[in-house]
Each structure stands twice: as C-alpha cells, then as structure tokens.
N, C-alpha and C positions, 0 to 999 in steps of 0.2 A: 504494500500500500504506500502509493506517495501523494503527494501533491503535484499535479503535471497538465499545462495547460498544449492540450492535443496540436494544435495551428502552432507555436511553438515550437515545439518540437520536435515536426515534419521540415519546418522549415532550418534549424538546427540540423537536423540530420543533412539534407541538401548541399547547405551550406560546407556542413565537414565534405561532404564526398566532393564538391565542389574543389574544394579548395587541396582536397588529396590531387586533384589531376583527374578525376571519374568524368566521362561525357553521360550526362542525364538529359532526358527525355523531357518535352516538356510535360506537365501535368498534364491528364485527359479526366473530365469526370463526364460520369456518364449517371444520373439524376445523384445518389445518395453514395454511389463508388468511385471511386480517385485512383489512377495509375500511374506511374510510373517506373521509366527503367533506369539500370546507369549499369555502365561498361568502366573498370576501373584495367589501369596496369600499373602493377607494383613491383619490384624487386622480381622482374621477366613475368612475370603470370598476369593473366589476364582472368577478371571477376567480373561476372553478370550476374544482374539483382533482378527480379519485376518484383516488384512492389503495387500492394491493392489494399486500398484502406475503404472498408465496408461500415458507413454509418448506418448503425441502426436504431437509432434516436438522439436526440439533444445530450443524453446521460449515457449511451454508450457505443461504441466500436471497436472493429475488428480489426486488426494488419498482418495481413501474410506476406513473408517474402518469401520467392524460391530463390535460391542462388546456382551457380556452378563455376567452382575454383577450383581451377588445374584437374577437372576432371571427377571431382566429386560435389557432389549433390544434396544440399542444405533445403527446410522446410520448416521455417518459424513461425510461430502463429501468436500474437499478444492479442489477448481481447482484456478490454479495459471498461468498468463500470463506474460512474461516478458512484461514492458511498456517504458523501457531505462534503461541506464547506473547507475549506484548505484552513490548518490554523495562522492566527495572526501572527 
C-alpha cells in the first residue's frame, strides 16, 4: 500500500525510459485503455515493452506489461485500488 498518484507516475516512468535512450511510442487510448511501446538498447541488448493501462473506474486500474530481453519473456500485471485518502 502507498500513496501514488497514477498520471504521475506513467509519466515518471516515460520520462526515465526517455531519458535511458528507449524510443517510445506515442500514447494510443482507445475509450478507458492506454498503450504504449518502447524499444530500449543497453549494454548490446535490445528490450521491448507494450505497455496497457486498463481503467476500470475513477478508484481503480490495471497495467500489464509484456516484455522481451535478449530472448526471454517477462509478464507483469499491477492492479491498483484506491483504499482512502493519502496521509498528510
């Protein structure tokens, strides 16, 4: 459980892959779901992400990413519920 404001830190994450050298995709949202990609090269290897943030109301969503680096194959899923007010 944290305190974490979603539009924040989608754009936080971008911004690190940005800023590593990653070529990302623009956003697509398609009514309540958001996509994008990024192609990273680091240290020779080369990392692909899609990324899909699933709103399913005001208080909560989903994010999956798949990935595949150097050949192997990654499947993250954070689903995230509001539970109350952040403290002051």
């Amino acid at each position: 459980s944290k305190c974490t404001d979603p539009t924040a830190d989608q754009k936080a994450q971008q911004a690190m892959l940005a800023k590593a050298g990653c070529q990302l995709t623009p956003l697509l949202q398609s009514g309540k779901t958001y996509r994008y990609s990024a192609t990273c090269k680091m240290a020779g290897m080369t990392t692909t992400s899609d990324s899909v943030l699933e709103v399913e109301s005001a208080e909560a969503y989903t994010i999956t990413v798949d990935s595949v680096a150097d050949g192997s194959k990654t499947h993250e899923v954070l689903r995230a519920r509001r539970t109350g007010d952040c403290a002051k």
